[in-house]
C-alpha positions as CSV (number, residue, x, y, z in Angstrom):
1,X,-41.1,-10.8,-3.5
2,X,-41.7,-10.0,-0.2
3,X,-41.0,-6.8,1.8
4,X,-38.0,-8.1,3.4
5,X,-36.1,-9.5,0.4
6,X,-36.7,-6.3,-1.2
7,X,-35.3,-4.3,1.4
8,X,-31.9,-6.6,1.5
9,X,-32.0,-6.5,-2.3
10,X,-31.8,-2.5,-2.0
11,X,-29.0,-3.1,0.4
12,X,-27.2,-5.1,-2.2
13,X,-27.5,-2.8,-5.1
14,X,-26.5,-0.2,-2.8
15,X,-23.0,-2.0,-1.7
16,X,-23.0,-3.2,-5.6
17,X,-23.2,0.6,-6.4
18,X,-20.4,1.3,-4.1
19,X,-17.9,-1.7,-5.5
20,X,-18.3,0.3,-8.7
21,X,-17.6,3.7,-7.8
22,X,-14.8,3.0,-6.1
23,X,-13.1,0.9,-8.8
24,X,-14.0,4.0,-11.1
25,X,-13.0,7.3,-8.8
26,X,-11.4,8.6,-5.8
27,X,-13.3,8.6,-2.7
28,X,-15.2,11.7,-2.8
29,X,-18.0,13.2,-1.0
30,X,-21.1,11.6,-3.0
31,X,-19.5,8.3,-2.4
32,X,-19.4,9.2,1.6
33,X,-23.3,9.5,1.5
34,X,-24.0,6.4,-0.4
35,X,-21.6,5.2,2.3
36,X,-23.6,6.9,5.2
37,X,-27.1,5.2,3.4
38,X,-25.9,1.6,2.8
39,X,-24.6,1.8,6.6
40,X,-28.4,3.0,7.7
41,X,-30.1,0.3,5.7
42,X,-27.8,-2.0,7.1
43,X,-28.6,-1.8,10.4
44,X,-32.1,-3.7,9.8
45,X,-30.7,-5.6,6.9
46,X,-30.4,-9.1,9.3
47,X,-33.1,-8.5,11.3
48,X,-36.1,-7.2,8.8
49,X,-37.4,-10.6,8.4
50,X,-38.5,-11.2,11.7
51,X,-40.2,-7.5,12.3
52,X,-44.1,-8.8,12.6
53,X,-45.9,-7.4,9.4
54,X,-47.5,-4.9,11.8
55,X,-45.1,-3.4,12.4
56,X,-42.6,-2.8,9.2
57,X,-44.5,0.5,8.2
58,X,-43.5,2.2,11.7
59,X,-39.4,0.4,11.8
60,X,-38.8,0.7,8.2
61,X,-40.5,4.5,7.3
62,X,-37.8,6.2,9.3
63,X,-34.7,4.0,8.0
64,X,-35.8,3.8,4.8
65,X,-36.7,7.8,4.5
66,X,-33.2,8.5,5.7
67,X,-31.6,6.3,3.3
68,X,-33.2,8.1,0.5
69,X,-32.0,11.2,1.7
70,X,-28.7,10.4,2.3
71,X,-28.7,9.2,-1.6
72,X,-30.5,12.2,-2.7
73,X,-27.7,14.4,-1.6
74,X,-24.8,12.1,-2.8
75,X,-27.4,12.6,-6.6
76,X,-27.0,16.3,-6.2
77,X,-23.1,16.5,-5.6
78,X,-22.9,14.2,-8.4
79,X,-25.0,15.9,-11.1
80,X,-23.4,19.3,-9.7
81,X,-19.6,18.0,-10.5
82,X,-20.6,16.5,-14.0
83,X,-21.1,13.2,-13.1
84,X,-24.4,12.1,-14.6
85,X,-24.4,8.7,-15.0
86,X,-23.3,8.3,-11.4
87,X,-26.5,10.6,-11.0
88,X,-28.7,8.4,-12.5
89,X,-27.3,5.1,-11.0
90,X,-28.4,6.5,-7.8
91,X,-31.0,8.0,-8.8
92,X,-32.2,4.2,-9.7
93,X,-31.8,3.1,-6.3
94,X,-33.8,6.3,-4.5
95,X,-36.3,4.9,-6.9
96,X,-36.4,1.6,-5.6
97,X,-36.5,2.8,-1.9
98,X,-39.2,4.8,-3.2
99,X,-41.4,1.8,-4.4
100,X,-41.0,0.3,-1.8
101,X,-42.1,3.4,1.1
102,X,-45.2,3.2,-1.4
103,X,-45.8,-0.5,-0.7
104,X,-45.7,-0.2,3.1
C-alpha cells in the first residue's frame, strides 16, 4: 500500500471514528480535537498523491506530527473522564499515524 493510500486511509478511520462518537455522546471536548486532527489531515488528503516521493518526508512530518497531537490530547481528556474505550480507539489511530512517520 503505498504512502498516499495510507495517509487517506488514516483520514477515513479518523472521520469513521468521528461518525461513531457522535452517534454515541454529546459533542464534547475530546471529540473537538479529533475534529481539529481529521481537518489537518485533510488538508493534503486530495493532493498527497501527486507530492514527488522526495518530498513526502518534509510535507507530511509536520501535518502528520500535528495530527497525532491533536489525537493525543482528545486520548487524554478521554481516559481522564472515564472513557477508555474511546481512549483506545484513538489511541489505534495515533498508532497508525505513527507507523506511518516511521515509514517516511
Amino acid at each position: 500500500m503505498s504512502i498516499s493510500e495510507r495517509y487517506r486511509d488514516i483520514v477515513t478511520n479518523i472521520d469513521s471514528f468521528l461518525d461513531q462518537s457522535r452517534e454515541s455522546a454529546a459533542v464534547a471536548k475530546e471529540t473537538r480535537q479529533v475534529e481539529k486532527a481529521l481537518a489537518t489531515l485533510r488538508e493534503l488528503a486530495e493532493s498527497v498523491g501527486e507530492i514527488p516521493r522526495i518530498r513526502l518526508e518534509n510535507e507530511l512530518t509536520p501535518v502528520l506530527l500535528k495530527a497525532h497531537s491533536q489525537l493525543d490530547r482528545a486520548r487524554l481528556l478521554c481516559e481522564e473522564g472515564g472513557a477508555e474505550d474511546a481512549g483506545a480507539a484513538i489511541w489505534e489511530l495515533e498508532q497508525q499515524i505513527y507507523r506511518l512517520l516511521n515509514d517516511l
